[in-house]
C-alpha positions as CSV (number, residue, x, y, z in Angstrom):
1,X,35.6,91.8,157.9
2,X,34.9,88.5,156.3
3,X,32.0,87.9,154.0
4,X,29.0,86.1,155.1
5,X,27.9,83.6,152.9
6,X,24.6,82.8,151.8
7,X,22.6,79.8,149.4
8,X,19.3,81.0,147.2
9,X,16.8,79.7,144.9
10,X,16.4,83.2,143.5
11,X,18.7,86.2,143.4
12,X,16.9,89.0,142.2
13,X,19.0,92.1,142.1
14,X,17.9,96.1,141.2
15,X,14.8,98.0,142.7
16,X,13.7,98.9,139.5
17,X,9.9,98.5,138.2
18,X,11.0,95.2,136.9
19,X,13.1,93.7,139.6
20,X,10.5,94.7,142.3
21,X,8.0,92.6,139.8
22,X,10.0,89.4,139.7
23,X,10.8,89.4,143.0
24,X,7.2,89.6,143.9
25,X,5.6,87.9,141.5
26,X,8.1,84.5,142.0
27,X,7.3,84.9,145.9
28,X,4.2,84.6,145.4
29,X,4.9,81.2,143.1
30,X,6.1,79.5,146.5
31,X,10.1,80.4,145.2
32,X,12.2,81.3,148.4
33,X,13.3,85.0,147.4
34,X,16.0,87.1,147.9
35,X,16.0,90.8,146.6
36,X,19.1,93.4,146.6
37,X,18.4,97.1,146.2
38,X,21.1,99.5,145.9
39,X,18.7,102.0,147.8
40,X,15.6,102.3,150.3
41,X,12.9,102.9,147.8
42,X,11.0,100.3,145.9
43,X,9.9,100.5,142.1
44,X,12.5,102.4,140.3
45,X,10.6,104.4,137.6
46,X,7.6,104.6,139.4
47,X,8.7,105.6,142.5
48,X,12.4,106.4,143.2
49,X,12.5,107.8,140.0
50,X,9.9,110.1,140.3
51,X,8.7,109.2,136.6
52,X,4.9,109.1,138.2
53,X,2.7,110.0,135.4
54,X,3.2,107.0,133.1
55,X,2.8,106.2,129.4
56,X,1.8,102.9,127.5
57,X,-0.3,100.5,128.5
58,X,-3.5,102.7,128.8
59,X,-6.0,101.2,127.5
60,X,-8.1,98.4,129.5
61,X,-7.1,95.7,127.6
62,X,-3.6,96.1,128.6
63,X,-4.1,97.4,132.0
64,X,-3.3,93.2,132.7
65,X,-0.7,91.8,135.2
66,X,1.0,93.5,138.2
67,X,0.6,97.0,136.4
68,X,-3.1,96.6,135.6
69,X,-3.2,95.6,139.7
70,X,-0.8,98.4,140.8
71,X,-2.9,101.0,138.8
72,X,-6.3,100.0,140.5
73,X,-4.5,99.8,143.9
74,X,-3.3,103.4,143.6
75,X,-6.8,104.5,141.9
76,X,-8.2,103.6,145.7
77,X,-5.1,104.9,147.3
78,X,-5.4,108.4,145.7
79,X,-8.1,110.4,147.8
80,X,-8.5,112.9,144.2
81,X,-8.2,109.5,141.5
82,X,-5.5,109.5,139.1
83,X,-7.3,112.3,136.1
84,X,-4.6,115.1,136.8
85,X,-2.7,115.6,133.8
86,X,-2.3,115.7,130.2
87,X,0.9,113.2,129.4
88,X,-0.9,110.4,130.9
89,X,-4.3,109.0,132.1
90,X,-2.6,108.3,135.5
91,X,-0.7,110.8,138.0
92,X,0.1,109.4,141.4
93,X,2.4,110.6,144.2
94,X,5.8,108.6,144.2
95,X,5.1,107.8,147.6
96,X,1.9,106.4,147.2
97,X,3.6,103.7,144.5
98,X,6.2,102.7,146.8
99,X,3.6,102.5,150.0
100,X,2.0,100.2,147.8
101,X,5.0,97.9,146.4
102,X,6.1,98.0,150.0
103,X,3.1,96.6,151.1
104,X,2.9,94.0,148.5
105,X,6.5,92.7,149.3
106,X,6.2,93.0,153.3
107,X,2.7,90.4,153.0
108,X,5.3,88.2,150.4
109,X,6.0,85.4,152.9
110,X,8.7,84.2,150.9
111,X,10.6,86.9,149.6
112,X,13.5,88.9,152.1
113,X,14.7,92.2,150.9
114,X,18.0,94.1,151.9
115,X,18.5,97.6,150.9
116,X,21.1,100.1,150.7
117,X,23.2,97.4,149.4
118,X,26.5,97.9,146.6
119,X,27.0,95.5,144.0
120,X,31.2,94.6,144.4
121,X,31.8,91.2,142.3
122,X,30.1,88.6,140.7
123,X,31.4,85.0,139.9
124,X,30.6,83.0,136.8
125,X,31.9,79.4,136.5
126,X,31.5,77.9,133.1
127,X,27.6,79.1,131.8
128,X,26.5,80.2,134.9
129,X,26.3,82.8,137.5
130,X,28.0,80.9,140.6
131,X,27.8,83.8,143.3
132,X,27.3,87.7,143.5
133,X,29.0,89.8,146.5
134,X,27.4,93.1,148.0
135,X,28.2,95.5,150.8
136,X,25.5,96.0,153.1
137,X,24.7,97.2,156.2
138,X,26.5,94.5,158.6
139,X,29.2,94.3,156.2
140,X,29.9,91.8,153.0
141,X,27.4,89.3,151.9
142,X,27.7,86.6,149.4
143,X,25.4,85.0,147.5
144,X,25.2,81.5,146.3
145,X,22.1,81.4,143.5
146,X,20.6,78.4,141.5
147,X,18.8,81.4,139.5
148,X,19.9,85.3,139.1
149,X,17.7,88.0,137.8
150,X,18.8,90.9,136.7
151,X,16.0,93.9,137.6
152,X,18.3,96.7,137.2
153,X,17.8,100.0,135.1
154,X,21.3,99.6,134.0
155,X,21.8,96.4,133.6
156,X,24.3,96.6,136.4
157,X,25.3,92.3,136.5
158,X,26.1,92.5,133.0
159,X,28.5,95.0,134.0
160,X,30.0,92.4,136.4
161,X,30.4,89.8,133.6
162,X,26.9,88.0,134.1
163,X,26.4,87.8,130.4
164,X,27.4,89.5,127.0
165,X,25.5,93.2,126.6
166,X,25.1,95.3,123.6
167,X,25.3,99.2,124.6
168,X,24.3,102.3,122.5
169,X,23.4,102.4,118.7
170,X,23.0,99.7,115.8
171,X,23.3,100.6,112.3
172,X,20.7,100.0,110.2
173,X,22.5,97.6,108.4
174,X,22.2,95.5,111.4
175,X,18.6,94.4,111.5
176,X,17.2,96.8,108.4
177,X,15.7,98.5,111.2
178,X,13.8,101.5,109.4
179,X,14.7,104.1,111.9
180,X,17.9,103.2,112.7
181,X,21.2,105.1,111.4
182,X,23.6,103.8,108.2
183,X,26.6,102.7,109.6
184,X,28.5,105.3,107.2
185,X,26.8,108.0,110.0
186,X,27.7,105.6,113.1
187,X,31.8,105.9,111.9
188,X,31.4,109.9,111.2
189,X,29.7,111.8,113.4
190,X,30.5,112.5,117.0
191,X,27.3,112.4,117.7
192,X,27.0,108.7,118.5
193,X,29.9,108.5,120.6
194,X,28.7,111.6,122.7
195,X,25.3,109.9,123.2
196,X,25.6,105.9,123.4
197,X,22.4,105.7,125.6
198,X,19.1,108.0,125.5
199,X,19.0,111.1,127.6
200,X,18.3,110.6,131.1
201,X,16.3,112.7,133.6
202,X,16.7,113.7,137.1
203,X,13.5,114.2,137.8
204,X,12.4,117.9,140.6
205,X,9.2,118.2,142.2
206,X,7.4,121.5,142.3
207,X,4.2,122.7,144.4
208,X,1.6,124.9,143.0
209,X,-2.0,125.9,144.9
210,X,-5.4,125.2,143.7
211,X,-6.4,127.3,140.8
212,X,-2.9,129.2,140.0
213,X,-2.6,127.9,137.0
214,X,-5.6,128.9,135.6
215,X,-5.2,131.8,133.1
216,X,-1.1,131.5,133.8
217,X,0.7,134.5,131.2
218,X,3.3,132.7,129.3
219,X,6.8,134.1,130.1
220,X,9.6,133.0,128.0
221,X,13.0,131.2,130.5
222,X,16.2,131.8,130.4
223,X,18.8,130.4,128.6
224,X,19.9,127.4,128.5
225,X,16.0,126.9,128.7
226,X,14.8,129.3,126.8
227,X,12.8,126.9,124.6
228,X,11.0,125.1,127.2
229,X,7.5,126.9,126.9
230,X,7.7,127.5,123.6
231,X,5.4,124.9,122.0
232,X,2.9,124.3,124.9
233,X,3.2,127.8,127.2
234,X,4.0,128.2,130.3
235,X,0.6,127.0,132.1
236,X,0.8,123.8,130.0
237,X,4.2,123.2,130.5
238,X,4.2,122.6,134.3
239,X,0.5,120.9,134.2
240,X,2.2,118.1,131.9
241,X,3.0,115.9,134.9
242,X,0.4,117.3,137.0
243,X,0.0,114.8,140.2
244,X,-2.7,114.8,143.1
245,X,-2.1,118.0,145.9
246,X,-1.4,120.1,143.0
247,X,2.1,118.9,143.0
248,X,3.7,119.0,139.3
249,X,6.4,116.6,137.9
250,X,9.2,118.0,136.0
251,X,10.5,115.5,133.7
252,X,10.6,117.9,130.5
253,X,12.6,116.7,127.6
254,X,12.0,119.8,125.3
255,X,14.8,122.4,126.4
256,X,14.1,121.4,129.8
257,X,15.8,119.0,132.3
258,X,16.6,116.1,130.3
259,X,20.6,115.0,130.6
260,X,22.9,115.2,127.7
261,X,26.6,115.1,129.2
262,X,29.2,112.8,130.0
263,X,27.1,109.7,129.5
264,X,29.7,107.2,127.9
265,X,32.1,107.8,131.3
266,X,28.9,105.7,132.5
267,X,29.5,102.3,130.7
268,X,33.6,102.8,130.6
269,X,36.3,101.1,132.9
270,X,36.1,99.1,136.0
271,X,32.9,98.8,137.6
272,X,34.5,101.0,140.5
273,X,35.7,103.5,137.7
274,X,32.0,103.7,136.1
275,X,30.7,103.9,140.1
276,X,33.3,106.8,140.6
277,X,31.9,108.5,137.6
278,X,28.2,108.3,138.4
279,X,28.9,109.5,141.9
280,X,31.2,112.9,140.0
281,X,28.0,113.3,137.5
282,X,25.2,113.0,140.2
283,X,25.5,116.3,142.0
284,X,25.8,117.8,137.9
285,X,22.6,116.1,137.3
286,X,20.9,117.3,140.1
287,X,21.7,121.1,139.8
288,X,20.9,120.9,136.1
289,X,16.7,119.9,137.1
290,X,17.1,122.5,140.1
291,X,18.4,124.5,137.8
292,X,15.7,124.6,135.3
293,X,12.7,124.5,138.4
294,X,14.3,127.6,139.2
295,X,13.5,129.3,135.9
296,X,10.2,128.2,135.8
297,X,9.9,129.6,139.4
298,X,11.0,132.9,138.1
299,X,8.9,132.5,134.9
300,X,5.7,132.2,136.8
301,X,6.3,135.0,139.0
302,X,6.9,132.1,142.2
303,X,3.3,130.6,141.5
304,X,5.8,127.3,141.4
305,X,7.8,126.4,144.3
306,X,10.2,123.4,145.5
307,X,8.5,120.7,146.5
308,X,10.5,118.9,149.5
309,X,8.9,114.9,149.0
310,X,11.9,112.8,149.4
311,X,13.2,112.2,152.6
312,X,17.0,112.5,153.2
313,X,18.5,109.2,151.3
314,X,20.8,107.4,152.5
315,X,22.1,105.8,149.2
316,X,25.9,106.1,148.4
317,X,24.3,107.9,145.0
318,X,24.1,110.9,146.3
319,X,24.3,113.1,149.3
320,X,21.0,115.4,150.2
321,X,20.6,117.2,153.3
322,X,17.1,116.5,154.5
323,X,14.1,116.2,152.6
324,X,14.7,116.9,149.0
325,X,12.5,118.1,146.1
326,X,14.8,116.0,144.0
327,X,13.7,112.2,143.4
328,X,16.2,109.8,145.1
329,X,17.5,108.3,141.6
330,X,17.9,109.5,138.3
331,X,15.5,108.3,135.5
332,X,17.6,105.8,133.5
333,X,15.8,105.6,130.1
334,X,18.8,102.9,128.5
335,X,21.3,101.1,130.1
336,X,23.2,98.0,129.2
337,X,20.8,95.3,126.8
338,X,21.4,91.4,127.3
339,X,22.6,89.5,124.3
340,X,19.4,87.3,124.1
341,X,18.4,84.0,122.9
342,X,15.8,86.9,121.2
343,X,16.0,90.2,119.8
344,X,13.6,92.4,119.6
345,X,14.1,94.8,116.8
346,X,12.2,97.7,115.7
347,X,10.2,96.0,112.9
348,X,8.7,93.6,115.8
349,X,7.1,97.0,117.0
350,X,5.3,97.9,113.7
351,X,1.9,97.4,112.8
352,X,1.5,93.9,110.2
353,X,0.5,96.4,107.3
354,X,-1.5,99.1,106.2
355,X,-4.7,99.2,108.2
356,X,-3.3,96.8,110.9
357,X,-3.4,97.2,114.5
358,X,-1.1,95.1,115.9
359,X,2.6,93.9,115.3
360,X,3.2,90.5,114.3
361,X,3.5,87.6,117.3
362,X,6.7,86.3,117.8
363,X,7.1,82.8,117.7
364,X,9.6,80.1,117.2
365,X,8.7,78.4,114.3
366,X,5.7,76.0,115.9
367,X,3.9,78.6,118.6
368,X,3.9,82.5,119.9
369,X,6.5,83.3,122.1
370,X,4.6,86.1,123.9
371,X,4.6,87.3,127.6
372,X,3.8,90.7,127.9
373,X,2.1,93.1,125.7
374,X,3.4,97.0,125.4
375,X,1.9,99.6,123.1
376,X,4.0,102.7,123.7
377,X,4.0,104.6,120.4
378,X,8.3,104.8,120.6
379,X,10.0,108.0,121.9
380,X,13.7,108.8,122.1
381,X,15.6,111.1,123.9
382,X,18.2,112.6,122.6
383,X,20.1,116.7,122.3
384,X,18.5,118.7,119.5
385,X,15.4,117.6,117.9
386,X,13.2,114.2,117.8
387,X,14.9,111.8,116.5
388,X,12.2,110.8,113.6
389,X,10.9,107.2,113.8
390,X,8.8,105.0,112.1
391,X,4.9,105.4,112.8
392,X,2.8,103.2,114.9
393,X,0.0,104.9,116.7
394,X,-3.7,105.0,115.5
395,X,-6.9,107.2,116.6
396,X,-8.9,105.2,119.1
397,X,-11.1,106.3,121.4
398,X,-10.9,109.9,120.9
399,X,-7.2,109.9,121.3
400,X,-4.0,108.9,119.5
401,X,-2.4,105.5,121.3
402,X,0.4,103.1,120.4
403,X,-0.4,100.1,118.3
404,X,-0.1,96.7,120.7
405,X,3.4,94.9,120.0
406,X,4.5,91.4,121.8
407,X,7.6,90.7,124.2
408,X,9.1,87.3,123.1
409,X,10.4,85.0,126.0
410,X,13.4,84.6,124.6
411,X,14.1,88.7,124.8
412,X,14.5,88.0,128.2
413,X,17.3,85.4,128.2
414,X,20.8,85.3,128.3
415,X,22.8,83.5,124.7
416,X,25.5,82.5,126.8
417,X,24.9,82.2,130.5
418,X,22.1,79.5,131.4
419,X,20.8,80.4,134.9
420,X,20.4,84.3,133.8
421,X,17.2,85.8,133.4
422,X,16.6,90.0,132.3
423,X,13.6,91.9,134.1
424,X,14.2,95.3,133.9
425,X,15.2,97.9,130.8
426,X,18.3,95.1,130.3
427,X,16.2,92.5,128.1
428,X,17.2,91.9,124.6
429,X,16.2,94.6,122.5
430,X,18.0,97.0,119.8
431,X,18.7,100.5,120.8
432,X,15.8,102.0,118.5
433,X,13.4,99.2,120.2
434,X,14.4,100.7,123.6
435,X,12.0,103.8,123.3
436,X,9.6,101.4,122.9
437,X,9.8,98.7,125.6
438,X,11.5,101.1,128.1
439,X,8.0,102.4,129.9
440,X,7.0,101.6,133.2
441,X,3.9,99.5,132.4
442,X,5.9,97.0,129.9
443,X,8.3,97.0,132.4
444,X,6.2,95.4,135.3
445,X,4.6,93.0,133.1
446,X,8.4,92.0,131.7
447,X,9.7,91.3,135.6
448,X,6.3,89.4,136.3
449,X,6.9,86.8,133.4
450,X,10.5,86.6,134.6
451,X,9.8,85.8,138.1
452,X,7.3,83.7,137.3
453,X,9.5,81.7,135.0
454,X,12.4,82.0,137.5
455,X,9.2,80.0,139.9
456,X,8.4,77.7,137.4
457,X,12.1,76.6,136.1
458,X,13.2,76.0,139.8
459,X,9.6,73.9,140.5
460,X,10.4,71.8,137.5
461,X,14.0,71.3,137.7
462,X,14.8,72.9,134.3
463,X,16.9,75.5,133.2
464,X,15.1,79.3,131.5
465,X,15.8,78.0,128.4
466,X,14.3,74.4,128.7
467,X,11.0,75.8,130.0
468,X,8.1,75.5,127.4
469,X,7.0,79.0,126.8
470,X,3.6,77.2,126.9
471,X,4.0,76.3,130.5
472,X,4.9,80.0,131.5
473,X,2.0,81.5,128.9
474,X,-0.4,79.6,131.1
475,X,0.5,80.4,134.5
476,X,0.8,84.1,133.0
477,X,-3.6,84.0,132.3
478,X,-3.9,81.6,135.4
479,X,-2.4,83.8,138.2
480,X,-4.7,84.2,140.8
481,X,-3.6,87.7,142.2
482,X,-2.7,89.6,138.9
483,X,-3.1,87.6,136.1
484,X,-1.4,89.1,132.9
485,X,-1.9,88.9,129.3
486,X,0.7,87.9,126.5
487,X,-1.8,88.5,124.0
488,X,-2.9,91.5,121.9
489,X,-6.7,91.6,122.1
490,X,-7.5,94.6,121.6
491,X,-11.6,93.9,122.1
492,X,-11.1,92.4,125.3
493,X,-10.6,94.0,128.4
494,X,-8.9,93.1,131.6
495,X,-12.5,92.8,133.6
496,X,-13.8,91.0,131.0
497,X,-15.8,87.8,132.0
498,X,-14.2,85.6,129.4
499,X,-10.5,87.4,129.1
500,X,-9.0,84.4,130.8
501,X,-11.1,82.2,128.0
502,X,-9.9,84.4,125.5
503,X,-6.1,84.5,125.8
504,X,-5.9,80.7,126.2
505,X,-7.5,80.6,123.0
506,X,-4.8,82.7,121.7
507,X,-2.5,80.4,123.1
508,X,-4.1,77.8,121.5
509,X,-4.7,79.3,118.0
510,X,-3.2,82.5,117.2
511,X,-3.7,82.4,113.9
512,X,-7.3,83.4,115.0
513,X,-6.3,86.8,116.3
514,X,-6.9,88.6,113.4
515,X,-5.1,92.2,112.1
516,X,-7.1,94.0,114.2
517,X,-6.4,92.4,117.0
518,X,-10.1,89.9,117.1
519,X,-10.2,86.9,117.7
520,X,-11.9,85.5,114.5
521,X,-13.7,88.9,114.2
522,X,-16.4,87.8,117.1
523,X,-16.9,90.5,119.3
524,X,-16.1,89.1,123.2
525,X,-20.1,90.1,124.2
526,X,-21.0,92.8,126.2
527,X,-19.1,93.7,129.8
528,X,-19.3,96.2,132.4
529,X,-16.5,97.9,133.6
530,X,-16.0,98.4,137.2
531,X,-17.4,101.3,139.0
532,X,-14.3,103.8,139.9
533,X,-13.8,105.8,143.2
534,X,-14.3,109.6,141.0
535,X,-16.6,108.6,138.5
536,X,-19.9,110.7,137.9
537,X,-22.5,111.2,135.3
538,X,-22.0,113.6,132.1
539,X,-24.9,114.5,129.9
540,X,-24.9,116.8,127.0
541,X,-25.0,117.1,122.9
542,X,-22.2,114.7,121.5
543,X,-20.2,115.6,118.5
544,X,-16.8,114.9,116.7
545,X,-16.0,111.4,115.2
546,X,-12.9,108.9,115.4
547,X,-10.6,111.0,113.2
548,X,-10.8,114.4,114.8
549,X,-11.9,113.3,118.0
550,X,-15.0,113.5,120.1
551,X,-17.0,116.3,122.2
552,X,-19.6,116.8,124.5
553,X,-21.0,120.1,125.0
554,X,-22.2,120.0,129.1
555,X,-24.0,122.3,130.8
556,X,-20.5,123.3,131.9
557,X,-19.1,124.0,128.4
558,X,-17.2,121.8,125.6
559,X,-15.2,118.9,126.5
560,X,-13.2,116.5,124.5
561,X,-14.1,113.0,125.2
562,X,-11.7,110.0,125.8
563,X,-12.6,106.6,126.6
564,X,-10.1,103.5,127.0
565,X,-12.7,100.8,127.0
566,X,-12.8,99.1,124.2
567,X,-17.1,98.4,124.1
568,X,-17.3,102.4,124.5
569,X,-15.1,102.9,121.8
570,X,-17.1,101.0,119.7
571,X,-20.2,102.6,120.9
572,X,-18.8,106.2,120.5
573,X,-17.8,105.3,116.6
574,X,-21.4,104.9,115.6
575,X,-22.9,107.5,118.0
576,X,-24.9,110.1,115.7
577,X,-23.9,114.0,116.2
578,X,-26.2,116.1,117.3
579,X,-27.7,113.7,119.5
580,X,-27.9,113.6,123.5
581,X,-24.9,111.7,125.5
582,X,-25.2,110.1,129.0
583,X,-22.1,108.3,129.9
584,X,-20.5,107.5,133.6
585,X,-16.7,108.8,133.5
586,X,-13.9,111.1,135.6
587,X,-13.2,114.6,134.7
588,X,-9.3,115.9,134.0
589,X,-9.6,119.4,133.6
590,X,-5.6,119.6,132.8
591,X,-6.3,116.9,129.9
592,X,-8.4,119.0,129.2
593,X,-10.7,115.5,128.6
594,X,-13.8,113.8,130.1
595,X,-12.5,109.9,130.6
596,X,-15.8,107.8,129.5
597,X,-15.9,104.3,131.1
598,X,-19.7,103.5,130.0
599,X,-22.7,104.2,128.6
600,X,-26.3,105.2,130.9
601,X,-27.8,104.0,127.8
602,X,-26.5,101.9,124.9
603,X,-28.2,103.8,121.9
604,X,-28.5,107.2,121.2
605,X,-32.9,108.0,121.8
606,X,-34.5,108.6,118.8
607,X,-35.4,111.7,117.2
């Protein structure tokens, strides 16, 4: 059958968190829009993936962009809110994010969107991407782009030749990275050949009813799981990725279901050869998580049982018959990383200094470089025990969370290939950066700048790497559906009056965003956050402080209190002990935490 052929703007390719983002997010700029998927389900982590409780990004000030606006549409799409379990302050059914993606791209009137399709070539000619060639339903399909963004989890068009890639470990002689490996390790233990990329998960889906967890007896599994439960229990092993309808999320990297095997067949060969090999590992993959969902079963006496949420995929990834308790993709935590005009290296992660709470802004000698803000505290996953890394979490609000850190725009474009742009896990980072920027709320934030950039380059007439940052900054704070922060104000939050006023200014001056993440130390003013669908009133005896964490003793016992508002957090510091507490939050009885938003009254009464 011959190929049809095809002429684009924008090629966006990959379903993934930050593929889906671009795509949308240039749409919405007025840029005619075509996105590939390889399968039927939108939003790789947060969806497909099954990865549905996630980290980073927490707090209100960086709940900014098409995250911040994904998290408060599934906050109203929830009937029960998002307060379910203790790895995240959000749980959502992977449905429920792709119902809302879906919707999102179905009211984009200028974005198309073929699924089910396989990535078979790519042409460059000189610098630039000149076509890229799937199989779809109807059969071949070629593409001719002016711009190409890669929104894969694997970085699957730098397979094809799109651009240069690094892949697995850099020694620390590399970049002085702190936490990285000598490269007298890197030549001598197996180790690193075994394990070029983090561990990935296929994540299972289980089912519990109301209440059976309560009071759960700890039983110990089964080899080769036999350590799971042994640092949390039983009860709080399956309630980390507690979701709404009592369902529970298995994605459990400690003796549990991550993936350890046969990862650098992945990345080796022809792109048909690494496609055979993923296709041989899948069904491996797969029995491994059932596998381990099957001890728990036993462990808890069949309190847990399969959960059946996926329909029946028809992706050439694997082969399920009927609905499946298995999500329809694996989650990819590393993949293939673009040789960038930018690197992000650990060091660009870590706070500026002692007492700081924020990494340095990249910049390029004249002005910051900054599109998207991540604060994930850095996690790798790997066989054995954690790999140790350098620190960069403080105690805010009752709870630990990851200092803020800034993505450079240059992270997310190609060295050698003009008309290339990375939106997905595939920007330009080091290996030991990866557990940082790999999470799903960076991620959406990451494919929003690069599809707004993609907009803005094709508007203007100039290449990715001709665009003024400035340009892109701008229309970053100015978008009138999501608009998204590249700066790190940590007093500030998204529903802020004067947030908009307050990142131009850091535009304008960042040297007036201060260590601690002020802008000239000035307090924004007061704001009030907006009412949630759960919320109610709490009122008791408060006690704690900032450094072992807060209480409230109710009239329905002792809670720990949270808040991720900044003006409460400021409030909470300086609350007396001992004194009464009336605050408006949610309840997450699997935290266990009450989630504070505000304050009934600003001071404590007097005594």
């Amino acid at each position: 059958m011959s190929s049809a052929t095809t002429s684009v703007p924008l090629l966006v390719w990959g379903g993934g968190s930050g593929g889906v983002a671009a795509a949308l997010q240039a749409a919405r700029s007025g840029v005619q829009t075509l996105l590939l998927t390889p399968g039927h389900w939108l939003g790789g982590m947060i969806s497909a993936a099954g990865v549905c409780a996630p980290d980073g990004n927490e707090l209100t000030p960086w709940q900014t962009g098409l995250w911040g606006a994904l998290l408060r549409a599934l906050a109203v799409a929830e009937p029960t809110g998002l307060d379910h379990n203790w790895v995240s302050c959000f749980g959502f059914r992977p449905a429920i994010a792709e119902s809302v993606l879906r919707g999102w791209v179905a009211s984009a009137p200028n974005l198309q969107w073929l699924a089910g399709c396989e990535l078979l070539a790519l042409e460059r000619r000189g610098a630039r991407v000149h076509s890229v060639t799937v199989e779809r339903a109807g059969g071949p399909l070629t593409v001719l782009p002016q711009l190409v963004i890669d929104g894969s989890d694997l970085g699957d068009l730098l397979a094809h030749g799109a651009a240069d890639f690094r892949l697995g470990w850099e020694s620390q002689e590399t970049w002085n990275e702190p936490s990285a490996p000598p490269q007298s390790r890197l030549q001598q233990e197996v180790f690193f050949e075994r394990q070029p990329v983090q561990s990935p998960t296929w994540v299972v889906f289980g089912q519990v009813q109301p209440g059976q967890l309560d009071g759960l007896s700890d039983q110990p599994l089964g080899p080769p799981f036999g350590g799971a439960t042994g640092r949390f229990g039983l009860a709080r092993t399956l309630s980390y990725g507690r979701l709404p309808g009592d369902l529970l999320m298995l994605n459990w990297p400690l003796h549990g279901n991550d993936w350890h095997d046969e990862l650098p067949g992945l990345f080796r060969g022809s792109s048909q050869q690494q496609r055979h090999h993923l296709a041989q590992l899948a069904p491996r993959m797969q029995a491994h998580s059932l596998a381990f969902a099957a001890a728990l079963e036993e462990a808890s006496a069949g309190i847990l049982q399969l959960a059946a949420l996926f329909p029946a995929q028809p992706d050439r990834l694997e082969q399920l018959q009927g609905p499946s308790p298995l999500a329809p993709m694996p989650y990819w935590r590393e993949g293939r990383r673009l040789r960038g005009l930018k690197t992000v290296v650990e060091q660009d992660l870590l706070p500026l200094g002692a007492g700081a709470m924020r990494a340095a802004l990249p910049d390029d000698g004249q002005r910051s470089t900054s599109i998207a803000v991540g604060n994930y505290a850095n996690d790798h996953h790997y066989p054995g025990g954690d790999w140790p890394l350098a620190a960069k979490s403080c105690r805010w609000g009752g709870r630990w969370s990851g200092t803020p850190f800034c993505i450079p725009y240059g992270a997310l474009l190609s060295d050698g290939t003009e008309n290339l742009l990375a939106a997905d896990k595939c920007l330009s980072v080091s290996h030991m950066a990866n557990g940082a920027t790999r999470l799903q709320p960076l991620v959406l934030n990451i494919g929003q700048a690069a599809g707004l950039a993609a907009a803005l380059c094709l508007q203007r007439g100039v290449a990715p790497a001709e665009l003024p940052v400035e340009q892109l900054q701008r229309a970053l704070i100015d978008e009138p559906t999501a608009p998204a922060g590249p700066f790190p104000l940590w007093d500030t939050p998204w529903h802020h009056p004067h947030w908009r006023e307050r990142q131009r200014t850091c535009l304008q001056h960042p040297e007036a965003l201060d260590g601690a993440g002020r802008l000239d130390g000035q307090p924004p003013g007061p704001s009030t956050p907006p009412a949630e669908p759960h919320e109610r009133l709490f009122s008791g005896v408060f006690g704690g402080d900032a450094h072992e964490g807060y209480v409230l003793d109710t009239a329905e016992g002792r809670w720990p209190l949270i808040t991720l508002e900044p003006e409460l957090a400021a409030q909470l510091a300086h609350w007396p002990a001992g004194s009464t507490l009336q605050a408006i939050g949610c309840s997450n009885p699997w935290g266990p935490w009450l989630r504070l938003s505000r304050l009934l009254l600003d001071r404590a009464p007097q005594r």
